[in-house]
C-alpha positions in Angstrom: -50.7 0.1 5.7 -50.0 0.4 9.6 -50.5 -2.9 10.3 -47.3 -3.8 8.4 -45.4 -0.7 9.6 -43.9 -3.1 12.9 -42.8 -6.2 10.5 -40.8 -3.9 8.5 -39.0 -2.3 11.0 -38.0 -6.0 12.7 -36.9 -7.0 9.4 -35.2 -3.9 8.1 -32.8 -4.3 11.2 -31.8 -7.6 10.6 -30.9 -7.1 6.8 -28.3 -4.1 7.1 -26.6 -6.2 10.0 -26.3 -8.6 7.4 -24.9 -6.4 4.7 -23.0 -4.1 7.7 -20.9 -6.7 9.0 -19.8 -7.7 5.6 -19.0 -3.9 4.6 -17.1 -3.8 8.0 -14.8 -7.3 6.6 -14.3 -5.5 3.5 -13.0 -1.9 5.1 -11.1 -3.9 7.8 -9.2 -5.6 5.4 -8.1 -2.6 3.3 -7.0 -0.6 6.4 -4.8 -3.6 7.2 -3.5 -3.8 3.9 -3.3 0.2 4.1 -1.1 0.0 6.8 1.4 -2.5 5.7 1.3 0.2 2.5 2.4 3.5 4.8 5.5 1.0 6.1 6.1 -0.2 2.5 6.5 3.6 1.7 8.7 4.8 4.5 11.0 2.2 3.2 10.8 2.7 -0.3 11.3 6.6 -1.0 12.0 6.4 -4.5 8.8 5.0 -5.4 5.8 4.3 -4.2 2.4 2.4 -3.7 -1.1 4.2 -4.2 -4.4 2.3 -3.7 -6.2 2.1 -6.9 -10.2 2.3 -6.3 -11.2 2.1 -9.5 -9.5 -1.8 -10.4 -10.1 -2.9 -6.8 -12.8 -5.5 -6.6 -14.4 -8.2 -4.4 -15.7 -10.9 -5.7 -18.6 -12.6 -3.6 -19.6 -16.2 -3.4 -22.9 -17.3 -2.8 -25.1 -20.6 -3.1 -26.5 -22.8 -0.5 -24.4 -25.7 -0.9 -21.1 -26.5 -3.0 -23.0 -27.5 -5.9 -24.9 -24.4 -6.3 -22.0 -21.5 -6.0 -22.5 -18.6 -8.2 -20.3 -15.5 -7.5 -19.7 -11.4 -9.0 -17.4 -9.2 -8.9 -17.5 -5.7 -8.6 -15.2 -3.3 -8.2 -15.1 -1.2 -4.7 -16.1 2.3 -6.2 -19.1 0.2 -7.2 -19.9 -1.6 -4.5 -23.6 -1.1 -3.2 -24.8 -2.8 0.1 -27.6 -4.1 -2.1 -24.8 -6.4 -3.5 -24.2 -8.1 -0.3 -28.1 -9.3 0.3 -27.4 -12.9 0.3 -27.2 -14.6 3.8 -24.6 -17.1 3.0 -21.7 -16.0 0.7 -17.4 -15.1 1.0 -15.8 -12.3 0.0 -12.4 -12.2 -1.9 -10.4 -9.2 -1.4 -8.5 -7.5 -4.8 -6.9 -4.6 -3.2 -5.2 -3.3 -6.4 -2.1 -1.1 -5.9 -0.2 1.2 -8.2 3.8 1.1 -8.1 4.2 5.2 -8.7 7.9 6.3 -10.0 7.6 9.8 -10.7 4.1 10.3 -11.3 3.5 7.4 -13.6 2.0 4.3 -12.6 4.1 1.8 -14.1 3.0 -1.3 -12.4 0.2 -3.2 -10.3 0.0 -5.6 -7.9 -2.9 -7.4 -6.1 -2.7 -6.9 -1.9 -4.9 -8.9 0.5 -5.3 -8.4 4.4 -2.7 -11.5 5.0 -0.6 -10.6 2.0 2.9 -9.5 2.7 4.1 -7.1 0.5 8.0 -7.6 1.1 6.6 -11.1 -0.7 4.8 -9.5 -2.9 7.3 -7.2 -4.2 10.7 -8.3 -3.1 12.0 -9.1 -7.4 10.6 -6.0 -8.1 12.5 -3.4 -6.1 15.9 -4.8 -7.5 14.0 -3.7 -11.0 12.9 -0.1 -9.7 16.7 0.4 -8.3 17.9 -0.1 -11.8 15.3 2.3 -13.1 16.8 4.9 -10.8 20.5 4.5 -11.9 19.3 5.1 -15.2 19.6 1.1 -15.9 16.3 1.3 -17.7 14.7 3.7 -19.9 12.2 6.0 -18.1 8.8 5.5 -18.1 8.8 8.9 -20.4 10.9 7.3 -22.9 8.8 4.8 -23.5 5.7 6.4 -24.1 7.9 8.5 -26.7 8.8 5.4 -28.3 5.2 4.1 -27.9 4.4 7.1 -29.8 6.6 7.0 -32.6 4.9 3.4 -33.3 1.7 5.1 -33.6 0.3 5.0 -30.5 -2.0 7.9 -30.1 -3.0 8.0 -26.1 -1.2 5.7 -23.9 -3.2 3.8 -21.9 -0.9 1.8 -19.3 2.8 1.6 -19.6 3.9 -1.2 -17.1 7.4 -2.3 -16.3 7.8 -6.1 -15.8 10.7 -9.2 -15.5 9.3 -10.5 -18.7 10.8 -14.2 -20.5 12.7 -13.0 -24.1 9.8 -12.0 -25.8 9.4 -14.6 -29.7 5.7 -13.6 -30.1 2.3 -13.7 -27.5 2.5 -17.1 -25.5 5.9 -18.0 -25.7 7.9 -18.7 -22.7 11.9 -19.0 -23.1 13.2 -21.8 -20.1 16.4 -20.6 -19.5 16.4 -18.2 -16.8 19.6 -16.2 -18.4 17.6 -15.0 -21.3 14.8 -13.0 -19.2 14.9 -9.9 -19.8 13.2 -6.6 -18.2 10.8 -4.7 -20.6 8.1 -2.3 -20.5 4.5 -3.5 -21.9 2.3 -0.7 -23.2 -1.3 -0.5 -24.2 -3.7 1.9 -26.3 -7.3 1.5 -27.6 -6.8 -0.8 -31.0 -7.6 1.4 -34.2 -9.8 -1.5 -35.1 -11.7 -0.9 -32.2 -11.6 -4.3 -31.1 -8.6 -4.8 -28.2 -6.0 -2.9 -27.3 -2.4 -2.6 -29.3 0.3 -3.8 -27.7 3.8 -2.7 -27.9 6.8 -4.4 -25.9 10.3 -2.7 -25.4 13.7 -4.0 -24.4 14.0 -1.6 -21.0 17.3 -1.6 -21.4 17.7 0.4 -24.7 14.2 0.7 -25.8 14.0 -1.8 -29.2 10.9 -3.1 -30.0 10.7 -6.4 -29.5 7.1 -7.2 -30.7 3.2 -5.8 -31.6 0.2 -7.5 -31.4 -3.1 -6.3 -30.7 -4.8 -8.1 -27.2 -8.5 -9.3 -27.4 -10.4 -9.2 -24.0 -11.6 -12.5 -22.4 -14.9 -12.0 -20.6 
């Protein structure tokens, strides 16, 4: 067993460089997004955004030519160095971010190192000033009215600039009839899904159930 002892400590060098300098891409690129994040806040007193570890993925590319890329995600609170063995791959950054009003997270949005969150975000403040002159029903009041539909354990509650909402899929063109409403989610009693419950966030009438199968 000696005899091997020097080739595995040439090789064992090379292969965390490899994995290091792509854990170093993926930190640098959060801290840059973090940053833009601290200003966002400053600005923003009334609500917030909060990196979310737990959604926050990368996913990685890998193949040795154009005809043979594979790729994974995983989500950062996941992510193992093992993961990153492959010499030639790319990373995509999914920095989620929860918008915080209050304590609830009530909507998220996907951040990357050259993403600018004024961009991001800009359609959506107008929404959270409304919220704060009591425009819109609180987050609260809609888990109450969630709850009164049978909803047991709320799972997200998200405030969105959603189309006038006729059923799952349908899109209304005329820009005068979108309206703001608040999507929420719970475990389907069928155990299949999640139930689905959309409110007017104006005066809280339900505008429509359905239960939402996953895709993958």
């Amino acid at each position: 067993m000696k005899s091997y002892y020097p080739i595995i400590l040439l090789f064992i060098p090379y292969y965390m460089m490899s994995q290091d300098r792509a854990i170093r891409a993926v930190d640098s690129c959060k801290t840059i997004s973090d940053n833009k994040v601290l200003v966002f806040n400053k600005e923003n007193s009334d609500f917030s955004l909060k990196f979310n570890d737990e959604t926050s993925y990368i996913t990685i590319f890998f193949g040795k030519d154009d005809n043979d890329v594979q790729f994974k995600r995983i989500r950062l609170s996941e992510l193992n160095p093992a993961d990153l063995k492959d010499k030639e791959y790319a990373l995509a950054h999914n920095f989620i971010y929860d918008i915080v009003y209050k304590g609830y997270s009530i909507h998220r949005t996907s951040l990357g190192c050259d993403s600018e969150i004024s961009d991001e975000l800009e359609y959506y403040i107008d929404i959270m000033k409304d919220l704060k002159k009591g425009k819109l029903i609180s987050p609260i009041t809609a888990i109450e009215i969630a709850k009164k539909n049978g909803f047991d354990r709320v799972l997200s509650c998200e405030l969105e600039d959603d189309p006038r909402w006729k059923g799952p899929g349908f899109y209304e063109e005329n820009e005068k009839k979108w309206k703001v409403t608040w999507t929420l989610k719970t475990k389907s009693k069928l155990d299949v899904g999640l139930d689905v419950i959309k409110l007017n966030a104006k005066n809280g009438k339900v505008l429509d159930k359905y239960i939402e199968f996953p895709i993958d």
